[in-house]
C-alpha positions in Angstrom: -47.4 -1.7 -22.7 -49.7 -4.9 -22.5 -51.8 -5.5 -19.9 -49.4 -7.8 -18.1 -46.7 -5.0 -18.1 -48.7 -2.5 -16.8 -50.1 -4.8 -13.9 -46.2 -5.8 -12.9 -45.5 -1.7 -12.7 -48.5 -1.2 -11.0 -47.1 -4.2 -8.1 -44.0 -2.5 -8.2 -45.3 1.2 -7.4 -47.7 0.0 -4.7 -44.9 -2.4 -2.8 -42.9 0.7 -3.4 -45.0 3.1 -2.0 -46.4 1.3 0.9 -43.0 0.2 2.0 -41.9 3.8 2.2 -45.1 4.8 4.4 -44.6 1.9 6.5 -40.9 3.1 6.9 -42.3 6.7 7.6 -44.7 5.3 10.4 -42.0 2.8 12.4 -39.7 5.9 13.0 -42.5 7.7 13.9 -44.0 5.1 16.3 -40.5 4.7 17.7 -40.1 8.4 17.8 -43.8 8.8 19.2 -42.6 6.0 22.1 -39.9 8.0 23.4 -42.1 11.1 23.4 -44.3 9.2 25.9 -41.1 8.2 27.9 -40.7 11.9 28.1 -44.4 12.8 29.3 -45.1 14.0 26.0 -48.5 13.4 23.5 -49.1 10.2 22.7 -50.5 10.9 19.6 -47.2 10.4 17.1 -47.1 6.4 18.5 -50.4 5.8 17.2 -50.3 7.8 14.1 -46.8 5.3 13.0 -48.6 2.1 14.3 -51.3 3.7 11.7 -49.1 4.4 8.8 -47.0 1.3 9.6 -49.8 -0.9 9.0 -51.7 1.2 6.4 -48.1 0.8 4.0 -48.1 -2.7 4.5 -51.6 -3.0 3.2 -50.9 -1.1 0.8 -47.5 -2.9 -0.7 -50.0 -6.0 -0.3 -52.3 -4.6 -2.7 -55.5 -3.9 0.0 -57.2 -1.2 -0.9 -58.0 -0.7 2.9 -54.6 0.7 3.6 -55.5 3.2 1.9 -59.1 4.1 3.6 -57.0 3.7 7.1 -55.2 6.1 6.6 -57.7 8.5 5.0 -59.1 7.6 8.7 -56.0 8.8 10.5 -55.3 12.2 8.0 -58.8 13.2 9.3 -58.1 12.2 13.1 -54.7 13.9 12.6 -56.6 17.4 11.0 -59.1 16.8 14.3 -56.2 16.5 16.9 -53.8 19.3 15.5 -57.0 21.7 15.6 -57.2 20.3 19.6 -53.8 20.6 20.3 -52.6 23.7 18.3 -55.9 25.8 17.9 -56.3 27.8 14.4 -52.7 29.4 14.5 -51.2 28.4 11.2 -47.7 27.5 11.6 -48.6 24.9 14.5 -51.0 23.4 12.1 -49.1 23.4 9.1 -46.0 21.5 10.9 -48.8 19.3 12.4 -50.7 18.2 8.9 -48.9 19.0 6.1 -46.9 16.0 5.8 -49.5 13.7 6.2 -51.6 15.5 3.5 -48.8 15.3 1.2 -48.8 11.7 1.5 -52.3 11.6 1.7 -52.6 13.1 -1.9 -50.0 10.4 -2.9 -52.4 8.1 -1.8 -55.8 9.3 -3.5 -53.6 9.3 -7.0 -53.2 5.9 -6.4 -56.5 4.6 -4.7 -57.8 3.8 -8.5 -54.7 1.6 -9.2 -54.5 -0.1 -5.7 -58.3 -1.2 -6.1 -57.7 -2.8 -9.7 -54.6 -4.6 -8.4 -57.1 -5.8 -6.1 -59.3 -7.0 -8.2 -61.8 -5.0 -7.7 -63.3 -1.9 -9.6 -63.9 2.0 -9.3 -62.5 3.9 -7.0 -62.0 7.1 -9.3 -63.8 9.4 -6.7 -60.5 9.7 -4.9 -59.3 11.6 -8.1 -61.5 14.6 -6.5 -60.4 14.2 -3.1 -56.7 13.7 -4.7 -57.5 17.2 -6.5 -59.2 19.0 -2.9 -55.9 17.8 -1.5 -53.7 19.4 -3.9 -55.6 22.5 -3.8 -55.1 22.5 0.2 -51.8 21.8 0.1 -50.8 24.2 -2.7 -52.8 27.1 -0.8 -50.9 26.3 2.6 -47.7 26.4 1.2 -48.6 29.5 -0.7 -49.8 31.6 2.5 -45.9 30.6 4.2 -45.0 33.4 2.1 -47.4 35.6 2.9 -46.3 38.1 5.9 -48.1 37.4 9.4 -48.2 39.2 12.4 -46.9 42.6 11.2 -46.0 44.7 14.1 -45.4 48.6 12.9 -44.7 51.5 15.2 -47.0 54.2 14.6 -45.6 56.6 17.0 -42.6 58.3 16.5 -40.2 58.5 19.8 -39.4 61.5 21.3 -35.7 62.6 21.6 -34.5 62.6 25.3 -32.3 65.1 26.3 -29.1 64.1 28.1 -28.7 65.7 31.5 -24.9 67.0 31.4 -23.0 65.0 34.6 -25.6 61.9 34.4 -24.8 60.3 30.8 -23.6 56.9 30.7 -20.1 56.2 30.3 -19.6 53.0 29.9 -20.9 50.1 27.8 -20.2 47.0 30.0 -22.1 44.3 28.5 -22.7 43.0 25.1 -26.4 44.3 25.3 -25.5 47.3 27.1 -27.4 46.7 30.4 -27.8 43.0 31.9 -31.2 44.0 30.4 -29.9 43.8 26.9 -32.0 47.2 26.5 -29.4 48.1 23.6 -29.9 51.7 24.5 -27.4 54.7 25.1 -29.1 58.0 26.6 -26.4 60.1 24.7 -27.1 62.9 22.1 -23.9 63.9 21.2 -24.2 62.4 18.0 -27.8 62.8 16.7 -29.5 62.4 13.2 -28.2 66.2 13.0 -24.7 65.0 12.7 -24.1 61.4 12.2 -23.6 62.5 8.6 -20.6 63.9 9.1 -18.9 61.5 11.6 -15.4 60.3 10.2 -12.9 57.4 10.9 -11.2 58.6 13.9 -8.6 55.6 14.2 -8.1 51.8 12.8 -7.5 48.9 14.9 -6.1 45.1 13.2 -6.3 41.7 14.6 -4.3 40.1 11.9 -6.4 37.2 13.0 -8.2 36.9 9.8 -10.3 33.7 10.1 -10.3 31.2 7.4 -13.8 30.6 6.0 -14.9 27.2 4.7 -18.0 28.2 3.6 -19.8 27.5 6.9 -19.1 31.0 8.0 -16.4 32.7 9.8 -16.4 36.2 9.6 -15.8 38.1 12.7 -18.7 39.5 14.2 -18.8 40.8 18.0 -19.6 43.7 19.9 -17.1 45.3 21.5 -17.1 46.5 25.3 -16.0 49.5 26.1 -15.3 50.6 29.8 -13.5 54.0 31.1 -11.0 54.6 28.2 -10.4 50.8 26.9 -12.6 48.9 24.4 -12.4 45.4 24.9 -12.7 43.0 21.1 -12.3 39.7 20.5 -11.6 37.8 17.0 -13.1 34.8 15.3 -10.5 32.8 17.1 -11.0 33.5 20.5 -8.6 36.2 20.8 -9.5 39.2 23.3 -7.8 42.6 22.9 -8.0 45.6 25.4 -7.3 48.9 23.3 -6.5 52.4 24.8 -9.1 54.4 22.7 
């Protein structure tokens, strides 16, 4: 490609480029606008007005766009730190947008300051590559398991006291409490084993699934000697167990 051809593809990129930040940062300064309607940060406004005009800089070839928004990424690392603290998923839905972007823009720092005119400009390469190194580390560690609770105790079985047992289960959780628990030991880890299929119940309400889900899944009530279902449809049946 001559040197004319590569200048017209290197136009082309840059207007491309820029016009997609500048895109990026008018919803955001709109979104960022309602936000403070709502009594909320006004932070996202100026980070838009900030990529608005840093894109069009950059579609017109101004190697300041750029620097602008190298300017911003850092105030935007600075405020998330403020507003999140060091806990990683606040920070990572905070920054790792505009990092992306920002490597996007180191790669092309070089090129947008010969369209320019001007020369150098190959130090962003390194800041392009600490970047990239960041961003691939971040999105690394989401797959790494955070927070790990584990139960080092082993519960103590509670026996029943014959007369006081529950006999019902009224609500979907159990209790209003949604406690999930039944203080009954008539079946046990002794014996589950060896529980069998006592009787069969059929809606014929078999939903129709298009692809989006629509299995039936609910938990039955059960109250004195009825248990109360329902199907993916909305039909409820009271059974005489």
């Amino acid at each position: 490609m001559n040197n004319s051809g590569a200048a017209a593809g290197s136009k082309w990129l840059l207007a491309g480029l820029g016009v997609l930040i500048a895109l990026i940062g008018l919803g955001l300064a709109g979104g960022g606008g309602y936000l403070i309607a709502l009594g909320g940060s006004g932070y996202f406004l100026l980070m838009g007005l900030a990529m608005l005009v840093s894109g069009l800089m950059i579609a017109r070839r101004k190697p300041l766009g750029a620097r602008l928004y190298g300017v911003a990424l850092v105030l935007t690392a600075i405020w998330a730190v403020w507003d999140a603290g060091l806990e990683y998923w606040p920070l990572v839905s905070r920054v790792l947008t505009f990092a992306v972007i920002g490597l996007v823009v180191a790669l092309i720092y070089p090129t947008l300051v010969r369209a320019s005119g001007a020369t150098g400009g190959r130090g962003a390469y390194g800041l392009a590559g600490i970047l990239g190194v960041g961003v691939v580390a971040t999105m690394a560690y989401m797959f790494v398991p955070t927070h790990v609770v584990k139960n080092t105790t082993v519960p103590a079985i509670t026996p029943v006291t014959p007369g006081t047992e529950q006999k019902d289960w009224a609500h979907w959780g159990n209790t209003t409490a949604g406690n999930r628990f039944a203080a009954l030991d008539q079946i046990n880890k002794g014996n589950i084993d060896k529980l069998q299929v006592a009787w069969t119940f059929r809606t014929g309400d078999i939903p129709q699934s298009t692809g989006a889900g629509a299995e039936d899944q609910n938990t039955p009530l059960q109250i004195g000697d009825t248990v109360y279902t329902c199907t993916a449809y909305g039909k409820v049946f009271a059974l005489d167990a």
